[in-house]
C-alpha positions as CSV (number, residue, x, y, z in Angstrom):
1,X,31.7,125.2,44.8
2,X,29.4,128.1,44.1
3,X,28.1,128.9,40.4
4,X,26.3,131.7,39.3
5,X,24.7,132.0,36.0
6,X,25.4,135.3,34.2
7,X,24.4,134.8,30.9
8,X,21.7,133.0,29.2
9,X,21.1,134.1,25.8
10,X,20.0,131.3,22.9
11,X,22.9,129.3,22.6
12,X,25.5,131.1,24.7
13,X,25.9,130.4,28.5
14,X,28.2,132.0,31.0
15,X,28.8,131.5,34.5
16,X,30.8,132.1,37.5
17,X,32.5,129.3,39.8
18,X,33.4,130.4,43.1
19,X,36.2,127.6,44.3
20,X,36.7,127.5,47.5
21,X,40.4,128.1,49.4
22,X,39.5,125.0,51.1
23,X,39.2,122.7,48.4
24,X,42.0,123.8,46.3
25,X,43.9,123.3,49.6
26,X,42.8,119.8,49.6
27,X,43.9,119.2,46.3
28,X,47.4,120.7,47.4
29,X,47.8,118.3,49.8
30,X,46.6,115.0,47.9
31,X,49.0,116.0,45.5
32,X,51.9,115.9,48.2
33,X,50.9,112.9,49.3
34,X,51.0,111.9,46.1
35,X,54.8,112.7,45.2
36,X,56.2,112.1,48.5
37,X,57.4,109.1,47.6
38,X,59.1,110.1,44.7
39,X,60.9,113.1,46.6
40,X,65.0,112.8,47.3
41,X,66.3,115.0,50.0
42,X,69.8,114.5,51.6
43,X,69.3,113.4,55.2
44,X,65.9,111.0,54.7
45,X,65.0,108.3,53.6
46,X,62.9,107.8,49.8
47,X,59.5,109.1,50.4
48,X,60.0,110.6,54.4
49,X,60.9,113.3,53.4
50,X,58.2,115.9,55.9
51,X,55.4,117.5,53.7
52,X,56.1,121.2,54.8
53,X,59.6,120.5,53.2
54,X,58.1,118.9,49.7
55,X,56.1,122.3,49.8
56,X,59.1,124.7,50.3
57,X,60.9,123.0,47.7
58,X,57.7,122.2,45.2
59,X,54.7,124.7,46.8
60,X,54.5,126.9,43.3
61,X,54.0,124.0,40.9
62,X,52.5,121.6,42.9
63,X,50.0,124.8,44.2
64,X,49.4,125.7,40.3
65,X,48.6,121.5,39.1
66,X,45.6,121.4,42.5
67,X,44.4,125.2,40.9
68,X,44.3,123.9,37.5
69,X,42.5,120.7,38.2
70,X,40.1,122.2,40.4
71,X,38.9,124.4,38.0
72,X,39.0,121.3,35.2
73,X,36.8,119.7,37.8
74,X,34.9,122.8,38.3
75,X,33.7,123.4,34.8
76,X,33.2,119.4,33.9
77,X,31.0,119.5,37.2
78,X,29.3,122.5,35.7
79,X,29.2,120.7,32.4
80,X,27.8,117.7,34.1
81,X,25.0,119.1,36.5
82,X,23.7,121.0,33.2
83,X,23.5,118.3,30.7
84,X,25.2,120.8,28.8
85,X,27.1,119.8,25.5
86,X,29.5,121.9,24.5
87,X,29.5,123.4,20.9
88,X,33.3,124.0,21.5
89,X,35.9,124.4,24.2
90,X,34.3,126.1,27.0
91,X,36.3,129.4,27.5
92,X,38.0,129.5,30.9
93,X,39.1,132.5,33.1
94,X,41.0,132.8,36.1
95,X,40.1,135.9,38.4
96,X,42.8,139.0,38.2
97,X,42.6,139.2,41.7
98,X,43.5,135.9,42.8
99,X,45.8,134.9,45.5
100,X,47.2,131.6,47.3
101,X,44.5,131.1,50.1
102,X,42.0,132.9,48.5
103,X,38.7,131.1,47.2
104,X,39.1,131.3,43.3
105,X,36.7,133.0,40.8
106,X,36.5,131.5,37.6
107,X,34.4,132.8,34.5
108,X,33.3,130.1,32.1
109,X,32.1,130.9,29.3
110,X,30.3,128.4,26.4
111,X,28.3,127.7,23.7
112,X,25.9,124.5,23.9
113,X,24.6,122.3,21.3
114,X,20.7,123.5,19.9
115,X,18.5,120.5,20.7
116,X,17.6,119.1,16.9
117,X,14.0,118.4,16.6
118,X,13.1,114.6,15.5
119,X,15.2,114.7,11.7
120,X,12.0,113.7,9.2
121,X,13.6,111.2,7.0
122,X,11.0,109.6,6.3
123,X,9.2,110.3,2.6
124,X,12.3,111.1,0.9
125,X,12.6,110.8,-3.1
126,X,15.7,110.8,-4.7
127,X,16.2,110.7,-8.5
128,X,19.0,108.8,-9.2
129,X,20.8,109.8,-12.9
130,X,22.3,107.1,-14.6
131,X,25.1,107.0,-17.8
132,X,26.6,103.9,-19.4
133,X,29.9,103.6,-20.1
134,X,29.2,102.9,-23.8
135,X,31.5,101.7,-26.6
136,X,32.3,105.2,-27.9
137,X,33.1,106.9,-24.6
138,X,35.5,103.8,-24.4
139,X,37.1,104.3,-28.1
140,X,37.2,107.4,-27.4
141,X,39.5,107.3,-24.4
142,X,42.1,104.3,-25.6
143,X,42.4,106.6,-28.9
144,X,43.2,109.7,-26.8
145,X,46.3,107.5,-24.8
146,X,46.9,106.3,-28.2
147,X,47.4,109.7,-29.4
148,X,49.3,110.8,-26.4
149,X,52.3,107.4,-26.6
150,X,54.4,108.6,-28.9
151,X,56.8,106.3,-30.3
152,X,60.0,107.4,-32.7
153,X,62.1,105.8,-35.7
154,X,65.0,107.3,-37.8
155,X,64.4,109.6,-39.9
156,X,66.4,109.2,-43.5
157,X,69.4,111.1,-43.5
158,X,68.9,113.9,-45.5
159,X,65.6,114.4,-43.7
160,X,65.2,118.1,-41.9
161,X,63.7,118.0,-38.2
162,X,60.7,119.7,-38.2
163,X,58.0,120.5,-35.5
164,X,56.8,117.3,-33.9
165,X,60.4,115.7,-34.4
166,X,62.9,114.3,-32.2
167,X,66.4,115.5,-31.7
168,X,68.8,113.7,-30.4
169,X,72.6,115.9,-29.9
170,X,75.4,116.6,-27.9
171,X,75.7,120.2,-26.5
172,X,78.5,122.8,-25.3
173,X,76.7,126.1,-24.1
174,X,79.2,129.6,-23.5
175,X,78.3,132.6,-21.8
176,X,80.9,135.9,-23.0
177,X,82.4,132.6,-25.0
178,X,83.3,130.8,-22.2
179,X,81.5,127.3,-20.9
180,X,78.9,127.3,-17.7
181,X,78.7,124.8,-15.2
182,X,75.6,122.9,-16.3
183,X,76.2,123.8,-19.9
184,X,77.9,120.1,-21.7
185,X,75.9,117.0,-22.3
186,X,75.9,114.2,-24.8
187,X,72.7,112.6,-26.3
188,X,70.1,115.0,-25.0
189,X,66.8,113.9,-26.9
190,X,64.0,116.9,-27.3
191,X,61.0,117.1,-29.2
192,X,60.7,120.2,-31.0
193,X,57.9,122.2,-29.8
194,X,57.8,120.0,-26.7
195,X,58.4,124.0,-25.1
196,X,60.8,122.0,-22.6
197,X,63.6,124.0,-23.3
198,X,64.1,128.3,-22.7
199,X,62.3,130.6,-25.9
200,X,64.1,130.7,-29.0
201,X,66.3,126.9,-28.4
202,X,63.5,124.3,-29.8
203,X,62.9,127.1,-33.0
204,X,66.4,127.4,-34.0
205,X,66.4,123.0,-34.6
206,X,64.1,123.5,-37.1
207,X,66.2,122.4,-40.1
208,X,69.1,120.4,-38.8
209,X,69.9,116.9,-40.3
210,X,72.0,113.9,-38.9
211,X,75.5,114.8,-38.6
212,X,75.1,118.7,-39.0
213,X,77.1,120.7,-36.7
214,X,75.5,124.2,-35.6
215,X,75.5,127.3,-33.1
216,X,72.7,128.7,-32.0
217,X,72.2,131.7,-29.4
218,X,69.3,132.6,-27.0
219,X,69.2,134.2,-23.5
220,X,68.2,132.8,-20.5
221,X,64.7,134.4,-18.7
222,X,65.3,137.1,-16.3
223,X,63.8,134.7,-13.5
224,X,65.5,131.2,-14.4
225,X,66.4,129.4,-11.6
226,X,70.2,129.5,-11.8
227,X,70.8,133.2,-10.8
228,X,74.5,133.2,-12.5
229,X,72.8,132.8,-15.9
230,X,69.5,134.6,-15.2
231,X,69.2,137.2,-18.2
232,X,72.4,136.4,-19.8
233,X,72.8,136.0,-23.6
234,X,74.6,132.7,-24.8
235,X,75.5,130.3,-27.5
236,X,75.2,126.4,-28.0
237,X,77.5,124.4,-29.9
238,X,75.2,121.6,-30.9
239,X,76.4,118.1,-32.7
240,X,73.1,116.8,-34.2
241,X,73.1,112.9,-33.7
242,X,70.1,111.9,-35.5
243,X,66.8,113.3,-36.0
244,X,63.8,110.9,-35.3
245,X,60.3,111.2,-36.6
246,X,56.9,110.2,-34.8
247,X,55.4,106.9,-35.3
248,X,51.6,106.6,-35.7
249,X,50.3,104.1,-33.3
250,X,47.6,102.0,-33.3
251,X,44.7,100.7,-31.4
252,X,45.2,97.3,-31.5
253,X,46.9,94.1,-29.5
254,X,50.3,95.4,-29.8
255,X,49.5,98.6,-28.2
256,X,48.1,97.0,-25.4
257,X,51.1,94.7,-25.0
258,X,53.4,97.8,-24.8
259,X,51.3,98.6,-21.8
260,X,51.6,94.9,-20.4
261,X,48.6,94.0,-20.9
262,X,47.4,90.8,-22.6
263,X,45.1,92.4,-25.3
264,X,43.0,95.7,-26.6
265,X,40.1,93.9,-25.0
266,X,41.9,94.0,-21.6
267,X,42.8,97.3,-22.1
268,X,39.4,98.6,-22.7
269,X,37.9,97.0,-19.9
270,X,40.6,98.9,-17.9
271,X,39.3,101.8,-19.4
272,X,35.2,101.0,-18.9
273,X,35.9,100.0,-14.9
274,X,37.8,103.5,-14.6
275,X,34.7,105.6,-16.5
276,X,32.4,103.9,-14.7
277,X,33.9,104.7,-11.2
278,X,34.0,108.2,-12.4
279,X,30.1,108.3,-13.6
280,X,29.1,106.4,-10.4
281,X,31.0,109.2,-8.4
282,X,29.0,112.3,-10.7
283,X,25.6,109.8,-9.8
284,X,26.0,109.6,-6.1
285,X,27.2,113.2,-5.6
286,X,24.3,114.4,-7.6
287,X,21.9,112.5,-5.0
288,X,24.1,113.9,-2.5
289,X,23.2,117.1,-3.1
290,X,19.6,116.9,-3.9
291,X,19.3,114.4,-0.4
292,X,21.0,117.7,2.0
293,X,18.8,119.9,-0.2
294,X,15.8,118.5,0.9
295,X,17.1,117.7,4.8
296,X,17.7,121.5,4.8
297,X,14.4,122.6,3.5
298,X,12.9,120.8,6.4
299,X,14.4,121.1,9.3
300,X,15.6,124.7,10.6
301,X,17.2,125.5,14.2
302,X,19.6,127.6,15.7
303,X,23.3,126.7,15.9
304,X,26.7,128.1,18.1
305,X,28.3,131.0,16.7
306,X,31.8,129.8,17.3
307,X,31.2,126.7,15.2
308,X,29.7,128.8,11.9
309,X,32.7,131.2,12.9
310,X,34.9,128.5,12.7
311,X,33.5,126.8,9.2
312,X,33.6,130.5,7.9
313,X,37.4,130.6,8.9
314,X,37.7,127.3,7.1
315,X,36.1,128.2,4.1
316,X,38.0,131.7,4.0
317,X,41.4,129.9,4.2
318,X,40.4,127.9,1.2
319,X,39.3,130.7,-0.8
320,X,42.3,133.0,-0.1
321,X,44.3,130.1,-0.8
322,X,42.7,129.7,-4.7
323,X,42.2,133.5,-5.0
324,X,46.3,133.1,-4.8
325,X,46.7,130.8,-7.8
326,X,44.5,132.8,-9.9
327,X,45.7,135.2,-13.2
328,X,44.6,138.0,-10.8
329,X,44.5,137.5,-7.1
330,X,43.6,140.7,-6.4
331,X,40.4,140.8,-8.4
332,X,39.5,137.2,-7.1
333,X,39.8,138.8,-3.5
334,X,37.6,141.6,-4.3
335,X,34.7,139.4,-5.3
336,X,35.2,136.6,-2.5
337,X,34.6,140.1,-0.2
338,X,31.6,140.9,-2.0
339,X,30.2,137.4,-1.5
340,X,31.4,137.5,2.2
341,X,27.8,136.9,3.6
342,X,26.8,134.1,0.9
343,X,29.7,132.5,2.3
344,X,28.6,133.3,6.1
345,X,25.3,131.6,5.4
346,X,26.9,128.7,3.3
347,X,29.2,127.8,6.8
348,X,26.1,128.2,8.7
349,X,24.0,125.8,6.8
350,X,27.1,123.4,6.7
351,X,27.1,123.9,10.6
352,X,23.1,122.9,10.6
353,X,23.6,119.8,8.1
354,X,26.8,118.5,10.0
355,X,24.2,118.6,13.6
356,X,21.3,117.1,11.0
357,X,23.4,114.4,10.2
358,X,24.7,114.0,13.4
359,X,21.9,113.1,15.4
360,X,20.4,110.7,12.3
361,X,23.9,108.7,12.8
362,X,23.2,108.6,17.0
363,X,20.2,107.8,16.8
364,X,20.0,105.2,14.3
365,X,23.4,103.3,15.5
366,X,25.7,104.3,13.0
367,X,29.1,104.2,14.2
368,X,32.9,104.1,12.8
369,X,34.9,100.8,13.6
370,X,38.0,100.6,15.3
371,X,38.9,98.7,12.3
372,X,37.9,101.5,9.9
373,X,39.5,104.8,12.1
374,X,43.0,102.5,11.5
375,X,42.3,101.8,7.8
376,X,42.0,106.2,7.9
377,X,44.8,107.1,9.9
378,X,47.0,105.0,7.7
379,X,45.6,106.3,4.5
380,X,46.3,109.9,6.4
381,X,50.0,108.8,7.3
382,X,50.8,107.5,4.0
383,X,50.7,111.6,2.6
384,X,53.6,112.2,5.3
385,X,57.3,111.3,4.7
386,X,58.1,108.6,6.2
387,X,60.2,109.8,9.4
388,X,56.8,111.8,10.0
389,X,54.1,108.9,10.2
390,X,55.3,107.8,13.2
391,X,54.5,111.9,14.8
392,X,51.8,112.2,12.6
393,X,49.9,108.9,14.4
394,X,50.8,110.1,17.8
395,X,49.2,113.8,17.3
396,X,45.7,112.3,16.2
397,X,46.2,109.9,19.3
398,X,46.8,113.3,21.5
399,X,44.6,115.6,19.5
400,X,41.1,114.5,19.6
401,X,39.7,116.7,17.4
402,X,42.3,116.3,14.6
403,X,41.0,112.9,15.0
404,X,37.4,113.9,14.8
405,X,37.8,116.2,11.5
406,X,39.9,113.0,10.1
407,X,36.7,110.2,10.8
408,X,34.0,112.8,9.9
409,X,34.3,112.3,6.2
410,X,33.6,108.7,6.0
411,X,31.2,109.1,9.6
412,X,28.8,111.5,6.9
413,X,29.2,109.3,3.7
414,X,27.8,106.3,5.7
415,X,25.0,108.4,7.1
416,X,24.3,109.4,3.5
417,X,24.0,105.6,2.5
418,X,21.9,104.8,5.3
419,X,19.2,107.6,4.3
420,X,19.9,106.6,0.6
421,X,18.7,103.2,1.7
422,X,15.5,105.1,3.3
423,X,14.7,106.8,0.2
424,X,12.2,105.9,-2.2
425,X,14.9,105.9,-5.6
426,X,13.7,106.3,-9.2
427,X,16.3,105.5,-12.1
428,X,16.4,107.5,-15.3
429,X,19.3,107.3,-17.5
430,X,20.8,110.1,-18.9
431,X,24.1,111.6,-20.4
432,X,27.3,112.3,-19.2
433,X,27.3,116.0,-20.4
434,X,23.5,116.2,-18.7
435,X,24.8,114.9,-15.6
436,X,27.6,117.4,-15.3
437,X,25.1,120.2,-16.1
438,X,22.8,119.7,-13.2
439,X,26.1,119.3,-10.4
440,X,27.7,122.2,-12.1
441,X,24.2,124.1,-12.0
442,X,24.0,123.6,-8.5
443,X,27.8,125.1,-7.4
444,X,27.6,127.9,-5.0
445,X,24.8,125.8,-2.8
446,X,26.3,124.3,0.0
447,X,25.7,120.2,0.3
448,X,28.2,119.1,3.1
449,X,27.8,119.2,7.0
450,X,30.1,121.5,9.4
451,X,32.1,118.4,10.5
452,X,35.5,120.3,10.3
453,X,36.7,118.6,6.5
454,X,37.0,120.2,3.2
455,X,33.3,120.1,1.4
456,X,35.1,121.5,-1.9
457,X,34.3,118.5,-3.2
458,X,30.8,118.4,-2.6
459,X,30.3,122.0,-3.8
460,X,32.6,122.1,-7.0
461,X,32.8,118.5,-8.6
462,X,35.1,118.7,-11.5
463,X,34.6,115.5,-13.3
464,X,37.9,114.0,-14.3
465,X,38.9,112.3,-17.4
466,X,40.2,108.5,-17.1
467,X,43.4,108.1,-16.0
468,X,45.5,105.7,-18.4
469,X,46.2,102.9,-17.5
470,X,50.0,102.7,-15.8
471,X,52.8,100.2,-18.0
472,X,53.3,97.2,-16.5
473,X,56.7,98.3,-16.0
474,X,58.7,101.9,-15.5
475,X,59.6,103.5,-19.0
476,X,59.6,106.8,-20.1
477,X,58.9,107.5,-23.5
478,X,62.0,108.9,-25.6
479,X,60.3,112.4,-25.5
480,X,60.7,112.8,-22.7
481,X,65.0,112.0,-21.4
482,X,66.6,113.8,-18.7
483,X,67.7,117.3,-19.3
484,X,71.0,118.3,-19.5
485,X,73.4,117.6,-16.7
486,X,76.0,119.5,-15.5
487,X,79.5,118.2,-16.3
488,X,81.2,116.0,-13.5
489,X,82.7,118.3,-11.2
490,X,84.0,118.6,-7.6
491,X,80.4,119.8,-5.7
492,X,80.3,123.1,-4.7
493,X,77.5,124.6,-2.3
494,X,76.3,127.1,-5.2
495,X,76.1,123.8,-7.9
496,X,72.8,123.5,-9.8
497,X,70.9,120.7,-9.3
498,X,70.3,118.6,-12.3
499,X,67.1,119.7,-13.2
500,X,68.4,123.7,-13.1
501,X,70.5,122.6,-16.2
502,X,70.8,125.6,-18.0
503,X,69.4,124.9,-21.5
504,X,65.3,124.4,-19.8
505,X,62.6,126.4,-18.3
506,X,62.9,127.1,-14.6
507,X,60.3,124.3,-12.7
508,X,57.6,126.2,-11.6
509,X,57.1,125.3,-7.7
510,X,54.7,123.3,-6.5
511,X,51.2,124.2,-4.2
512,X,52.3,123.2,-0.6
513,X,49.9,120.9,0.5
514,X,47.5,120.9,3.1
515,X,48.1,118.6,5.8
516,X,45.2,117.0,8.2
């Protein structure tokens, strides 16, 4: 084989492999050796069947499987003799002009990898901010799930529902006086103002007592989700059961126990493990930022073009995707164009960090464990429907690069820990709202390597408040029952669903998710 360099500019290389007829002939041949036995022709035996017969019958493909794997060989040859390694996948060209006994010409084309000078990682000072999860943080938290479990008694009977009350009635609802499918339920409960239900329904309960009997009308929204009732005026017969007022809770062991748990005290440690998960996650990604800060003040190198096209790509897609939830997409696109180059140079630094780090993991041993690229791949799966995890496992086992963007994630956090481990670390404590200032001063920076994985958490940390704590078992609170269903009925193909019932707002449709 015969290469000839044709390009040698920075990073890019280009070359071109002259193959000859000969050895692509060879191939041809090995590879009818290689089926022969496989071969059934009428009239000889399993695998004597003559090879200038295999190639009548087989010549194309067989002829197109020795072309392809010579030039495979070809470039990883080229590859190989080189010590070149590959930024992405070499681009591959077969010669217009080629023909079956002809030697082939192939153009390759490829970026390489920038030799990283020595990574200086040693001398590196981190500040490490520090908040307690104190008392009042806690207080404050169980008072806001206090605040937020509402629990309801009957109200005396010549009491009037007001805002904040529960209604619970039995419904008829008529369009041009006649009933809708969808339209007749018994015992629907609704907090008024809950906005649960279409404009003008909640307002109209304002008033009723147990045992009242009423009609109200309303019309549906032009864009509710049953299209046989979109924009239509209509009337509800309602039969008011009984109305319900709220029940102040309390912060004490009885509240807890409603949530299974054994006492407040239990509850609030709940509450200080969660806020102090959270602060420990503002803490490290603060030192995060300010460690890649200070790896890429110090170290400066070229990298491929193709991979800061390709983090550029990545970030784009991610932008264009928010710009679409925003009040006004078009204005958010405007101004992601006028920040087009910030963003160029924020996927090329990503590209340099993702290299840094890189070569600090090879270099000091740091590997992921069969053990741990399981423990991912499962985590991955388990975002899949079931009947997909199955297909989902196979295409990382046939796609090594989905498998590479999958492991790169925890690959750079345990490079992180390693250098965090190197650093000379100074404690200061500080406060929660001081914290969040400093990460949210430092958005628009880039802090995460080009490893292929989402860095929006790196770059805009939004610090989230404590989840509460889940009931021990499954209960919705009585503010929140089912909707009205639709009456029993023979199933049609144009039924609504149950949660189209006609008397609440159409559910707005869920972000599709990204999958890995």
């Amino acid at each position: 084989m015969n290469i000839a360099e044709t390009l040698n500019e920075g990073l890019k290389r280009a070359f071109t492999l002259t193959i000859p007829a000969k050895d692509i002939e060879a191939m041809v041949d090995a590879e009818v050796k290689k089926v022969a036995p496989q071969v059934r022709m009428p009239g000889f035996r399993p695998g004597k069947v003559p090879a200038n017969l295999i190639r009548k019958m087989h010549g194309e493909a067989i002829q197109a499987d020795a072309l392809n794997t010579a030039i495979q060989n070809g470039v990883s040859k080229l590859v190989s003799d080189k010590g070149f390694r590959p930024a992405m996948q070499p681009s591959v060209e077969l010669g217009e002009d080629y023909a079956h006994g002809k030697d082939a010409e192939v153009k390759v084309a490829l970026e390489i990898l920038p030799d990283v000078p020595a990574p200086k990682i040693d001398g590196i000072k981190l500040e490490r901010l520090t908040v307690e999860a104190d008392d009042a943080t806690i207080d404050a938290e169980v008072g806001k799930l206090v605040s937020q479990q509402k629990a309801f008694e009957d109200a005396d009977a010549k009491h009037k529902a007001a805002t904040g009350d529960l209604v619970v009635m039995d419904y008829l609802g008529k369009v041009d006086g006649e009933p809708f499918d969808g339209g007749k339920g018994e015992d629907m409960s609704i907090e008024i103002g809950s906005g649960r239900l279409i404009p003008g329904f909640e307002d109209q309960l304002v008033g009723v007592k147990a045992g009242d009997e009423k009609t109200i009308k309303v019309t549906f929204p032009e864009e509710y989700q049953a299209a046989y009732l979109a924009g239509k005026p209509a009337t509800f017969d309602l039969v008011i059961k009984k109305v319900q007022t709220a029940k102040t809770a309390s912060a004490d062991d009885d509240f807890a126990k409603s949530l299974g748990l054994e006492s407040l005290e239990k509850l609030r440690e709940l509450f200080k493990g969660q806020i102090e998960q959270e602060l420990n996650g503002l803490t490290r990604t603060h030192m995060k930022r300010t460690l890649l800060d200070q790896l890429a003040s110090s170290h400066d190198f070229p990298v491929p073009p193709s991979m800061v096209d390709a983090e550029f790509d990545q970030i784009w897609r991610q932008l264009e995707h928010e710009a679409g939830h925003e009040p006004d997409p078009a204005a958010a696109r405007k101004e992601m164009e006028a920040e087009r180059d910030d963003y160029r140079r924020i996927a090329e630094r990503r590209v340099r960090l993702g290299l840094l780090l890189s070569e600090i993991g090879q270099g000091n041993g740091i590997e992921i464990s069969q053990a741990e690229m399981n423990r991912l791949v499962q985590q991955a799966a388990m975002q899949y429907d079931p009947k997909d995890r199955e297909r989902f496992v196979q295409y990382l086992q046939n796609e090594p690069m989905a498998a590479a963007q999958l492991r790169a994630p925890l690959y750079e956090d345990k490079v992180v820990d390693f250098l965090f481990s190197k650093a000379d670390i100074t404690d200061r404590a500080t406060t929660r709202a001081d914290l969040e200032s400093q990460i949210e001063a430092e958005e628009g920076h880039v802090h995460g390597p080009g490893c292929g994985h989402d860095h929006s958490h790196d770059e805009k940390p939004k610090a989230k408040k404590a989840a509460a704590p889940k009931k021990a078992k499954a209960e919705e609170p009585v503010a929140e029952a089912a909707a009205p269903k639709p009456a029993a009925k023979a199933k049609k193909a144009a039924e609504p669903k149950a949660e189209a019932a006609p008397a609440e707002k159409p559910a707005k449709k869920a972000p599709a998710k990204k999958k890995a």
